[in-house]
C-alpha positions as CSV (number, residue, x, y, z in Angstrom):
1,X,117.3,108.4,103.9
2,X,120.0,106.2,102.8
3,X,122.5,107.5,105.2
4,X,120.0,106.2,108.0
5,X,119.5,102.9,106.1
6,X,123.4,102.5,105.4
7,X,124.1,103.4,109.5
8,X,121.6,100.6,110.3
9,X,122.6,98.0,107.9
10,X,126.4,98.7,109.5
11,X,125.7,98.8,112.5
12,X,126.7,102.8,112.9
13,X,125.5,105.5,114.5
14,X,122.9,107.5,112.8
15,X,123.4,110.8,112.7
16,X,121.7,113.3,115.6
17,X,120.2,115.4,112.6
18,X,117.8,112.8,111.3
19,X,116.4,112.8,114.7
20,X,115.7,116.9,114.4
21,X,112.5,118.5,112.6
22,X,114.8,119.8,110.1
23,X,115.3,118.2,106.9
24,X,111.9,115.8,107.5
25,X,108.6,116.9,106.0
26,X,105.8,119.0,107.1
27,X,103.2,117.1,108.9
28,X,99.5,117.8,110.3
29,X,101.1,118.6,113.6
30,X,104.3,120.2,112.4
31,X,107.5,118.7,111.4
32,X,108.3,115.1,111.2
33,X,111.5,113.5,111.6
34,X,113.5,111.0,109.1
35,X,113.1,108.3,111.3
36,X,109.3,108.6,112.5
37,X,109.1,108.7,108.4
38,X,111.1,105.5,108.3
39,X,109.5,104.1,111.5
40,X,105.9,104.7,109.5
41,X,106.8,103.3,106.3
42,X,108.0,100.1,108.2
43,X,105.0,99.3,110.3
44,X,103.3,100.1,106.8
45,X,104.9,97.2,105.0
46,X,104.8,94.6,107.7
47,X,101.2,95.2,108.1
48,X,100.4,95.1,104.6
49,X,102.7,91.7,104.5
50,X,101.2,90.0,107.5
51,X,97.3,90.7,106.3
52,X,98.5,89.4,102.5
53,X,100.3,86.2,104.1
54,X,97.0,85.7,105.9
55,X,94.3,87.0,103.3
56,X,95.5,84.5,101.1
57,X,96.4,81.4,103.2
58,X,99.8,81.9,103.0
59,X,100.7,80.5,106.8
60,X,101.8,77.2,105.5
61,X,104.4,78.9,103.7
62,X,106.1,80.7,106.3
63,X,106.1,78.2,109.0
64,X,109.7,77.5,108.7
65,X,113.1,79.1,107.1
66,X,113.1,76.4,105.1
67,X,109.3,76.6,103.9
68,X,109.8,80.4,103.5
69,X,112.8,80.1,101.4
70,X,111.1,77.6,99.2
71,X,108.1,80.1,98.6
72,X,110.4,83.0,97.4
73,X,112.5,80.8,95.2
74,X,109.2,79.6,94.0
75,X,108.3,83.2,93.2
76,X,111.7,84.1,91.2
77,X,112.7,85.6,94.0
């Protein structure tokens, strides 16, 4: 999963054979790709990210780059 991570990040062509069955996992309808793995695990996080931000009144913080920077610098990170 790197390799497909390192393409992206470079701007590279990812490989044709993380788009194939082979060499994903088994899933309830058969065999699932790298990327539909990747593509899940993303929508997962930004989901998750976007109910916190709400949940707990974060809006205020995000409202800007400058806002948002000063929220992750606020929390070491």
């Amino acid at each position: 999963m790197n390799i497909v991570r390192n393409c992206i990040a470079h701007g590279d062509r990812i490989p044709d054979k993380y788009f194939g069955a082979e060499g994903g996992r088994q899933g309830l309808a058969g065999p699932v790709n790298f990327i539909t793995v990747l593509d899940d695990s993303l929508s997962f996080i930004v989901r998750k990210t976007l109910l916190r931000i709400v949940r707990d009144d974060l809006v205020e913080n995000f409202k800007s780059k400058r806002e948002s920077s000063r929220f992750w610098k606020k929390m070491g990170v």
